[in-house]
C-alpha positions in Angstrom: 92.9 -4.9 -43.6 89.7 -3.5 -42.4 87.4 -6.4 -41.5 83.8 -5.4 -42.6 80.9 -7.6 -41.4 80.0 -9.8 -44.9 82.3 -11.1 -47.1 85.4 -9.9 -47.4 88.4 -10.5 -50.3 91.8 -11.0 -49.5 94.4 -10.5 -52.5 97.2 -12.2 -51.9 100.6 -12.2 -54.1 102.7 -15.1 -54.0 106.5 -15.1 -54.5 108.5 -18.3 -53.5 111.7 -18.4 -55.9 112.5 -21.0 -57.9 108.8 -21.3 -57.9 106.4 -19.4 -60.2 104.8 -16.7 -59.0 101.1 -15.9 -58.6 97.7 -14.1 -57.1 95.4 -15.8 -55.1 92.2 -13.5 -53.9 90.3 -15.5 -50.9 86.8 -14.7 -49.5 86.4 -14.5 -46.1 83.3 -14.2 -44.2 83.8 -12.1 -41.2 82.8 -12.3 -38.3 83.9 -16.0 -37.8 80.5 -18.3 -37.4 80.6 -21.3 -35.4 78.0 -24.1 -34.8 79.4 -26.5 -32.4 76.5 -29.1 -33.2 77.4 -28.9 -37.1 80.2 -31.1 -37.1 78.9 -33.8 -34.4 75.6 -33.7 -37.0 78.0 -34.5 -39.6 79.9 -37.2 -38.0 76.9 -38.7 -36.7 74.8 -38.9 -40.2 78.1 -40.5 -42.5 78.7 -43.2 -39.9 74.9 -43.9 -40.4 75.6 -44.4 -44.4 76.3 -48.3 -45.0 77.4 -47.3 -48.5 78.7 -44.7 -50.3 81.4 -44.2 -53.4 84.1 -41.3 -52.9 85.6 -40.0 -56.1 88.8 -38.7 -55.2 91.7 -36.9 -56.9 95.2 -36.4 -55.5 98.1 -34.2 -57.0 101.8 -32.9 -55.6 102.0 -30.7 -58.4 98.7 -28.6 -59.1 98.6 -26.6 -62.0 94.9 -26.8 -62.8 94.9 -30.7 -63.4 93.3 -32.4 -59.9 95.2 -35.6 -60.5 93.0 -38.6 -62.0 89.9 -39.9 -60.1 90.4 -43.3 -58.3 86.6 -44.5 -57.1 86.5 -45.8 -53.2 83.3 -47.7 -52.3 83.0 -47.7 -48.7 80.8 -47.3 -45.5 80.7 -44.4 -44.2 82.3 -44.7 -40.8 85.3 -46.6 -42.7 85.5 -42.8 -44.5 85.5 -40.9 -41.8 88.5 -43.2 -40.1 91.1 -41.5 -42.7 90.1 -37.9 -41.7 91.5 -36.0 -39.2 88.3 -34.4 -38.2 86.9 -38.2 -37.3 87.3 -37.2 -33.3 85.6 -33.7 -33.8 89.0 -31.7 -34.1 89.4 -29.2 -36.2 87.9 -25.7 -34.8 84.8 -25.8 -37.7 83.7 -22.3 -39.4 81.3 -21.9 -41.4 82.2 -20.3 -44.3 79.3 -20.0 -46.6 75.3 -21.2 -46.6 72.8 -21.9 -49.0 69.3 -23.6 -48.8 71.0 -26.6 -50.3 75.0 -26.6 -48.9 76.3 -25.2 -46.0 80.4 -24.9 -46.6 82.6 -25.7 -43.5 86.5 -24.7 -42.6 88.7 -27.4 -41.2 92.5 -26.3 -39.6 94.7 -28.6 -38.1 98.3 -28.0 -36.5 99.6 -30.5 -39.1 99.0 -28.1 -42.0 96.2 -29.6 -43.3 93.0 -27.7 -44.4 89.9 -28.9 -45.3 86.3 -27.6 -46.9 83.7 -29.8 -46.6 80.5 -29.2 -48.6 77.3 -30.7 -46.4 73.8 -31.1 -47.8 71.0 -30.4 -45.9 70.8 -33.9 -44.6 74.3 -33.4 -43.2 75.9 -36.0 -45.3 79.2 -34.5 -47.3 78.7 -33.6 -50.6 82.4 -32.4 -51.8 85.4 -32.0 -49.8 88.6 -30.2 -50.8 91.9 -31.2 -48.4 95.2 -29.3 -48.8 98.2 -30.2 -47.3 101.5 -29.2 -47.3 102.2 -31.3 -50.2 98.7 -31.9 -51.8 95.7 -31.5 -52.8 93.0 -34.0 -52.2 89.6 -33.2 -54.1 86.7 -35.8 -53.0 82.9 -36.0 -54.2 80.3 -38.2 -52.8 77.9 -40.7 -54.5 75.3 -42.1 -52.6 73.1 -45.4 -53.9 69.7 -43.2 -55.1 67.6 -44.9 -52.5 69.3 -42.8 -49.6 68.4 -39.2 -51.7 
């Protein structure tokens, strides 16, 4: 492929026998961005939060259905103990930016992949985890006095 500055697609088609096949087209900015103060930002501003509710799914089998919701009320800090990128690991991207949500790329040697959808406050809005055997879907409520 011939990397052009912007976005770029990939198409990708998927064959793994006995399993279903499939396309998959992924957007890629290129070049790679980087902001190593982004994730410390991030880190820093969820173990501020005292309070928050995650709404997380988890399948093993995803075929459009996310798995049902379970709500987790937690701190902050207690959230960011069951992620890998906790310590700062994970060689962040940025993948995407608006005025409201700047998307970030998580890769870790373990096969684990994460998005992570920040507000402009640098708390975490949505997170999307895949591993090699699921997919973890996460959105973030905060209590309305911290928005």
């Amino acid at each position: 492929m011939n990397w052009q500055p912007a976005t770029n697609q990939l198409h990708l088609s998927i064959a793994a026998p006995p399993w279903p096949t499939g396309t998959a087209t992924l957007e890629i900015p290129w070049p790679p961005r980087t902001d190593p103060t982004l994730l410390p930002t991030v880190l820093t501003a969820m173990r501020s939060i005292p309070r928050l509710t995650v709404h997380q799914a988890v399948t093993s089998d995803y075929t459009g259905y996310p798995g049902n919701e379970i709500e987790l009320p937690l701190a902050g800090a207690d959230f960011l103990a069951t992620e890998p990128y906790d310590s700062g690991w994970g060689n962040p991207v940025i993948l995407g930016s608006t005025p409201g949500e700047t998307e970030i790329g998580l890769a870790f040697p373990s096969g684990i992949a994460i998005r992570l959808f920040v507000g402009p406050d640098y708390t975490i809005l949505r997170e999307e985890a895949t591993t090699p055997n699921h997919l973890i879907t996460s959105t973030f409520e905060y209590p309305s006095s911290r928005r």
